[in-house]
C-alpha positions as CSV (number, residue, x, y, z in Angstrom):
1,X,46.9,-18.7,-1.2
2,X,46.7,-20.5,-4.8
3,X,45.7,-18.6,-7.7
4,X,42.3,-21.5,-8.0
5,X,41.2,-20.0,-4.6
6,X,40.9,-16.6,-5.5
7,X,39.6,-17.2,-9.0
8,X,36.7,-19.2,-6.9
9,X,36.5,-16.4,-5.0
10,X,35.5,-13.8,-8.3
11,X,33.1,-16.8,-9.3
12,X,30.7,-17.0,-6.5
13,X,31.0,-13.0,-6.0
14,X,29.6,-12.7,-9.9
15,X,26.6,-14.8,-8.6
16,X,26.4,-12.9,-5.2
17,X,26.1,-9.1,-7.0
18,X,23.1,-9.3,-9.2
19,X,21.3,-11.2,-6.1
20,X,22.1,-8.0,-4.5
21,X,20.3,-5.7,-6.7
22,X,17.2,-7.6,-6.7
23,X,16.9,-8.5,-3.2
24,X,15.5,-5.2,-2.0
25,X,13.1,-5.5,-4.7
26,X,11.8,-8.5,-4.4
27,X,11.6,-8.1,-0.8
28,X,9.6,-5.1,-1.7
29,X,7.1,-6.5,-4.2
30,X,6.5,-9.6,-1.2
31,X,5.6,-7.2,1.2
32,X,3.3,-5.4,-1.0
33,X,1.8,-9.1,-2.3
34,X,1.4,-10.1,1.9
35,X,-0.1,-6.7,2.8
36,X,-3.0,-6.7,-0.1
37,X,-3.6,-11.0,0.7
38,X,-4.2,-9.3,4.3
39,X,-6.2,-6.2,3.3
40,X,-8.8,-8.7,1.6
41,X,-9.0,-10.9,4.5
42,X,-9.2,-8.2,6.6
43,X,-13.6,-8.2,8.1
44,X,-14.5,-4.3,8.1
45,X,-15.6,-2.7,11.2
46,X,-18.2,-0.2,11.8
47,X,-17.0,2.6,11.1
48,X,-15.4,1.8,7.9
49,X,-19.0,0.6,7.1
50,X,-20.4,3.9,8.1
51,X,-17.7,5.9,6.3
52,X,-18.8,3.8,3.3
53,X,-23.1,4.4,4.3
54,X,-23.0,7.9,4.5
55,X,-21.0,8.2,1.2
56,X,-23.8,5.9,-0.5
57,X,-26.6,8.0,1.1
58,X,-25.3,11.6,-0.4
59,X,-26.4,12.4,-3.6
60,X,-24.5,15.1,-3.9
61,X,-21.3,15.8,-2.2
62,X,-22.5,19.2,-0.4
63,X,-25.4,16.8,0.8
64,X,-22.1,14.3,1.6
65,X,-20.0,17.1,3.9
66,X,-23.7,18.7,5.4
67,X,-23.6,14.5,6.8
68,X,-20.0,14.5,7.8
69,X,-20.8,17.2,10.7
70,X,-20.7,14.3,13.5
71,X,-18.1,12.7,11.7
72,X,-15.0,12.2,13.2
73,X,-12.9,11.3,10.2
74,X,-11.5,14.0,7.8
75,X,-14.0,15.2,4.5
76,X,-11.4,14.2,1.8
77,X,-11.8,10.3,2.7
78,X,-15.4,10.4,2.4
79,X,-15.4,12.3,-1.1
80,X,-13.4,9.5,-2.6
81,X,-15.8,7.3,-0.9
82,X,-18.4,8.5,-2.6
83,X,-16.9,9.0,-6.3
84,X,-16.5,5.6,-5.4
85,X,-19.9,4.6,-5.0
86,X,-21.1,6.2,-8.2
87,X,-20.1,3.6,-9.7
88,X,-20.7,0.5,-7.2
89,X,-22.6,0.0,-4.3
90,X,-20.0,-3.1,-2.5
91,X,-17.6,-2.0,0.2
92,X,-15.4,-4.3,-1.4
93,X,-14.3,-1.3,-3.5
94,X,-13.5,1.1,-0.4
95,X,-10.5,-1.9,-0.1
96,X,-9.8,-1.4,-3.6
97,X,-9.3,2.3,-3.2
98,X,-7.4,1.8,0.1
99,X,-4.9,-0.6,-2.0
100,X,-4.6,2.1,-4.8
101,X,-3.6,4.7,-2.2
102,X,-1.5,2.6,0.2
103,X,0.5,1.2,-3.0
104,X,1.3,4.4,-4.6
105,X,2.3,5.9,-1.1
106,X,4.8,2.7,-0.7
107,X,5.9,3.2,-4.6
108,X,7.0,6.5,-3.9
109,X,8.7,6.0,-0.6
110,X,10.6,2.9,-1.9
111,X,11.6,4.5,-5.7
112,X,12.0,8.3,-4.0
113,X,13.1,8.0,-0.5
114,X,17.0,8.5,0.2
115,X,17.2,6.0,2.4
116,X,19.5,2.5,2.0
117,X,16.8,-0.7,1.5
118,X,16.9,-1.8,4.9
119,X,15.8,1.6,6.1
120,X,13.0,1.5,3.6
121,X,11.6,-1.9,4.5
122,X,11.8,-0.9,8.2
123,X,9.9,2.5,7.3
124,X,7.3,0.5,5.3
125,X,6.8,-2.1,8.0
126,X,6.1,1.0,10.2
């Protein structure tokens, strides 16, 4: 083997190793860009509706969990739900808070977790 070949060889490795490092990462930040393009083309169901109504229709939230009786979703969702809509009345904002949540639960499995990249993706995809 000539000495040209393996100093070819250290070229295209310096171009292969930072490519490396920002692979996961970018893989990362276009799974997170697909997943909110589909969350916002994503048509609500009922029952997201209703989580969203009853939150609207409390004034306060003891009035809020003496509605959730019948309810089969948990009490903690519907609070943020309605702190949410204090401020607006458009369901479009139960997405928002859904994106907040789901995007700072993947930040902290993909910055925290101790698994390799591929096992994160894979978890993430889950």
């Amino acid at each position: 083997m000539s000495i040209t070949c393996v100093a070819g060889a250290d070229r295209g490795a310096g171009f292969v190793a930072p490519i490396r490092l920002v692979l996961p990462d970018l893989l990362f930040v276009l799974l997170a860009v697909y997943n909110v393009i589909r969350l916002f083309r994503h048509a609500m169901w009922r029952d997201e509706l209703q989580a969203f109504t009853v939150a609207a229709a409390s004034n306060t939230p003891l009035d809020l969990f003496a509605k959730l009786k019948y309810e089969g979703h948990p009490g903690l969702w519907h609070l943020l739900l309605w702190v949410v809509t204090r401020f607006t009345t458009d369901p479009v904002a139960m997405r928002v808070l859904h994106l907040v949540i789901a995007l700072g639960d993947w930040v902290l499995v993909w910055r925290l977790s101790p698994f390799r990249p591929v096992g994160k993706l894979l978890l993430l995809l889950s």
